[in-house]
N, C-alpha and C positions, 0 to 999 in steps of 0.2 A: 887600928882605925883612928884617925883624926877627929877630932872636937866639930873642925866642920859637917865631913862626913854624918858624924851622929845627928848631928843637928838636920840634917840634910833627911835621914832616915826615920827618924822621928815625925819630922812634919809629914814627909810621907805618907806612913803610917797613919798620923792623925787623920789626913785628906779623906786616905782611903776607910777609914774608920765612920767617919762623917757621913760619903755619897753612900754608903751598904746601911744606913741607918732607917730602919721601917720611917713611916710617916706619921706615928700620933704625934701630939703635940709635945711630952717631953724629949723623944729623939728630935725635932725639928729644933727645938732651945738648945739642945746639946751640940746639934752642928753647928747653931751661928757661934756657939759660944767658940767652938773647934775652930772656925772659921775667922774669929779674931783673933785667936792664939796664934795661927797662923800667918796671919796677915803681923801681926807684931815679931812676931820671930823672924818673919820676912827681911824686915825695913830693921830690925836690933839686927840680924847680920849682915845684912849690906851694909851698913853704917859700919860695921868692926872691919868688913874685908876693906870697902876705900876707904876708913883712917888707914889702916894699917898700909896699903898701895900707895895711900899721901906720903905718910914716913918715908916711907922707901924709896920714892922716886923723889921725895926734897934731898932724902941721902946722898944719895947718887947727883943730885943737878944742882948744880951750886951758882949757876944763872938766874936772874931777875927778867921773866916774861912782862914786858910791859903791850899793852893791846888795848888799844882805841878804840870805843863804842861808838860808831856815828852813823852817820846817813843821810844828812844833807835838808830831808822837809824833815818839817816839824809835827810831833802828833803820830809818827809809827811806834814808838814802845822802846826808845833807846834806855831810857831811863830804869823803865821797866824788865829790860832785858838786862842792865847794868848791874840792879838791886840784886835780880835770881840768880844771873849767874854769879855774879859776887858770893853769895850766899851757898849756892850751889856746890863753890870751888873748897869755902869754909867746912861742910859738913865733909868733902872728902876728902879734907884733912891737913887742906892748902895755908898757908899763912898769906891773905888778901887785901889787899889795901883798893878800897874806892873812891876814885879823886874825881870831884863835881868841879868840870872846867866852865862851867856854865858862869861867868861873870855877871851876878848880880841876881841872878833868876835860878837860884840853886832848888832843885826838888830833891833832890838823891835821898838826901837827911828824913824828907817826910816820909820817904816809901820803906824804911828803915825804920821809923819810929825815933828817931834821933834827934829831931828839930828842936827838944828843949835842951841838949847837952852841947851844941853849940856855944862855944866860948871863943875861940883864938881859930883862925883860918890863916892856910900859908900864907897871905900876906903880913900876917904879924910874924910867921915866922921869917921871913925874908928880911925884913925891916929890923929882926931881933928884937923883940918884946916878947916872946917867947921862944923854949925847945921844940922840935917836932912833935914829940912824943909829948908834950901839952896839947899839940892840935890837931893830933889823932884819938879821933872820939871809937874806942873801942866795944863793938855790940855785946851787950851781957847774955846773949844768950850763946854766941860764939865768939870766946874773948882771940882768936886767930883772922876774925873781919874788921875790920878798922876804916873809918871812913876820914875824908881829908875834906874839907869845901874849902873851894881857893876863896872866896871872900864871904861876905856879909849881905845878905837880900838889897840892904839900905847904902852898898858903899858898891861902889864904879873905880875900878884902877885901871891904870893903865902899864897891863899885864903887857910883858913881853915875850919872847921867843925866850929870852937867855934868862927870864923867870921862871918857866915852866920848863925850863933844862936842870935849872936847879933842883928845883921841889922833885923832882923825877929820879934826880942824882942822889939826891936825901935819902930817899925813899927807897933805894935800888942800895943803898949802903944799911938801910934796918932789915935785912935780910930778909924780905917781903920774897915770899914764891912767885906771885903775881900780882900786877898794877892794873885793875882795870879801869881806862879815865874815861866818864862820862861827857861825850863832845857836845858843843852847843848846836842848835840847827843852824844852817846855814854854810858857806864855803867863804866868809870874812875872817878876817882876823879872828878868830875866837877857834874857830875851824883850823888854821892854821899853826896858834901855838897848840892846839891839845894835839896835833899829828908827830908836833918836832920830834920827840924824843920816845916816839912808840917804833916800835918793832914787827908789832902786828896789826890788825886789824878786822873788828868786826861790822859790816854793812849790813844795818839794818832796814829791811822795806818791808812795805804790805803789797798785793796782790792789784796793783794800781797804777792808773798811767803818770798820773804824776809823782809818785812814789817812786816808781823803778826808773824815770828818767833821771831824777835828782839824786838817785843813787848811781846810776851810770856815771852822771859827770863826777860824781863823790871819788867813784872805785879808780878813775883815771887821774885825779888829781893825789891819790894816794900811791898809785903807778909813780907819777911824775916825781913826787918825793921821796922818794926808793922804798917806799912801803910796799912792798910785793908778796907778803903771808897775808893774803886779805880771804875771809869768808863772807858767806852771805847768810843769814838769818832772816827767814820770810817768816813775819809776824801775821795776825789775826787772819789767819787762813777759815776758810768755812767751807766745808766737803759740801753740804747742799749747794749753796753758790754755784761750786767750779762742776758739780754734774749737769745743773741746768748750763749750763753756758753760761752765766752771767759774772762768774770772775776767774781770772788768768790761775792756771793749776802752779804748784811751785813747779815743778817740770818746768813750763813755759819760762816762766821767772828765772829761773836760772839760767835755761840757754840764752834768752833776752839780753843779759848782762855779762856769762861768760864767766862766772866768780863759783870757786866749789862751794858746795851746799856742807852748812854748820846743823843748822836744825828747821826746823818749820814749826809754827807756834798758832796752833787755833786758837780761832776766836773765845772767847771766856769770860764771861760776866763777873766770875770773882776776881777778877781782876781790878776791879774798882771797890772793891769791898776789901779787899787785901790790902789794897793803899789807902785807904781811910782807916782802916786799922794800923797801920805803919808793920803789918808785917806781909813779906814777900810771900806769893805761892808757894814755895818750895818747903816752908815752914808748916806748911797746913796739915795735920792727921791724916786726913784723907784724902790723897794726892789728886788734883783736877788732873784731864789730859795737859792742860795747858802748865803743870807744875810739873810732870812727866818730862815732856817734851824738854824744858827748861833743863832739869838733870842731865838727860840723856847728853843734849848739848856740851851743858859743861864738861862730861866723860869725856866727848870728840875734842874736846879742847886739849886734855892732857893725854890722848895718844887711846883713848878704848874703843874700840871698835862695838858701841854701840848702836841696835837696832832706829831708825826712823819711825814717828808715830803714826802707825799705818791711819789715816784723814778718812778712809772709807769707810768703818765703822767708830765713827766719834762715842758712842752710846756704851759701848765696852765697859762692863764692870769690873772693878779691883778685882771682886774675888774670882772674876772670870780669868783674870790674868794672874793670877795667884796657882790657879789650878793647873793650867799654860805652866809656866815657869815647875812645876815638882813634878806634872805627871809625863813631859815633854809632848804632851798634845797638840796639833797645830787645828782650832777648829775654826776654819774659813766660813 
């Protein structure tokens, strides 16, 4: 029998150990305690099976995924979706590079925690005042995420197509598994060079009319430049919302625009608490749906055929979904 197996039968055991447990007060201590142990075994083996699925598929793929974060308005969560899935790709095992194409108006760094280890951005490297690997600020908490800002808050260049060809080409020569480049808002120049040299493409909207039309013009101007791996990513979605009637379900959102669906991302309060902290949802102990959701995504990115986060019961507890996952219960 295998190491996972056991691990598999064991938790098991614990579950069912835990629910048959009378109800005085010290069996009731003894189950949360079971019920942590569990939940930590959970997330310690998932973490060992996608390192171990990261290796193996960077073994086998000796191609540099470069893929564009954007979406045309400003204020959907490109940013935000950049940082977790960045993050996201790190924990399963990916070697990740995050490039803030944002000239001048870079956040990438804050939502990271990184804003004080800024030193050199690829325009010094371009310019040769420094190596790459000087202006790759790599996170200590996963030294396989590495972040790039193309310039400086206080400095304005005049960034072109055949600069952000370079830094791409740099980057895609440090044996990076994936590039994912943070676009600026809007479809100007800035729009422009961060598409050149991407491959893929992720469209970010909320559930919104002006949102999913500036994504439309977005996903055909990506068309137009032979970007045709494009998904869609429907941010701060809200299950009560779209039962009243009062906002577009992703369903709608999707056929609206016509682009296959990457993930759907509810609405989430720590999300603003996660960026004032400088660290991303995905890092949290206790996973929000919205840091859920964010994972799952990044799995769909590298080929898993993972589940969608069912939006009709947002209120769903870990350990309800803990118990799901060991006993194969589906309780609707």
């Amino acid at each position: 029998m295998s190491a996972l197996s056991q691990c598999i039968q064991s938790a098991r055991a614990s579950y069912a150990s835990s629910s048959s447990s009378s109800s005085s007060l010290k069996n009731k201590r003894g189950a949360r305690c079971r019920s942590k142990k569990i939940n930590h075994h959970h997330r310690k083996l998932t973490t060992i099976i996608t390192r171990a699925e990261g290796e193996s598929n960077r073994k086998t793929s000796g191609t540099t995924r470069a893929v564009v974060v954007t979406s045309g308005k400003g204020g959907v969560g490109k940013t935000t979706s950049s940082a977790n899935l960045g993050m996201s790709m790190a924990r399963l095992g990916y070697s990740v590079a995050l490039v803030d194409a944002d000239i001048g108006l870079r956040n990438l760094d804050l939502l990271l925690g990184l804003e004080n280890r800024v030193v050199y951005t690829a325009m010094e490297v371009l310019e040769g005042e420094c190596r790459l690997e000087q202006a790759l600020i790599r996170d200590k908490r996963w030294r396989n995420l590495a972040l790039l800002p193309i310039s400086k808050n206080r400095q304005r260049y005049n960034v072109t197509r055949d600069n952000m060809n370079t830094i791409l080409d740099l980057l895609k020569k440090s044996d990076f598994d994936f590039i994912f480049i943070d676009c600026p808002a809007g479809i100007d120049l800035g729009f422009i060079n961060a598409i050149s040299n991407a491959e893929e493409a992720i469209v970010v909207t909320t559930p919104e009319i002006t949102a999913i039309r500036d994504a439309d013009r977005v996903a055909g101007l990506l068309e137009a430049n032979g970007i045709l791996d494009v998904r869609l990513l429907v941010n701060r979605v809200r299950a009560d919302m779209i039962k009243n009637n009062d906002m577009m379900s992703v369903k709608d959102v999707q056929e609206m625009l016509g682009v296959p669906l990457l993930g759907a991302i509810p609405e989430d309060t720590e999300v603003i608490v996660s960026t004032n902290r400088g660290e991303p949802l995905v890092l949290k102990k206790k996973l929000t749906l919205a840091g859920i959701a964010y994972e799952n995504a990044a799995r769909r990115i590298v080929g898993k055929q993972d589940f969608l986060i069912d939006l009709d019961q947002p209120k769903k507890g870990i350990f309800q979904n803990i118990k799901e996952f060991f006993t194969g219960e589906d309780l609707d």
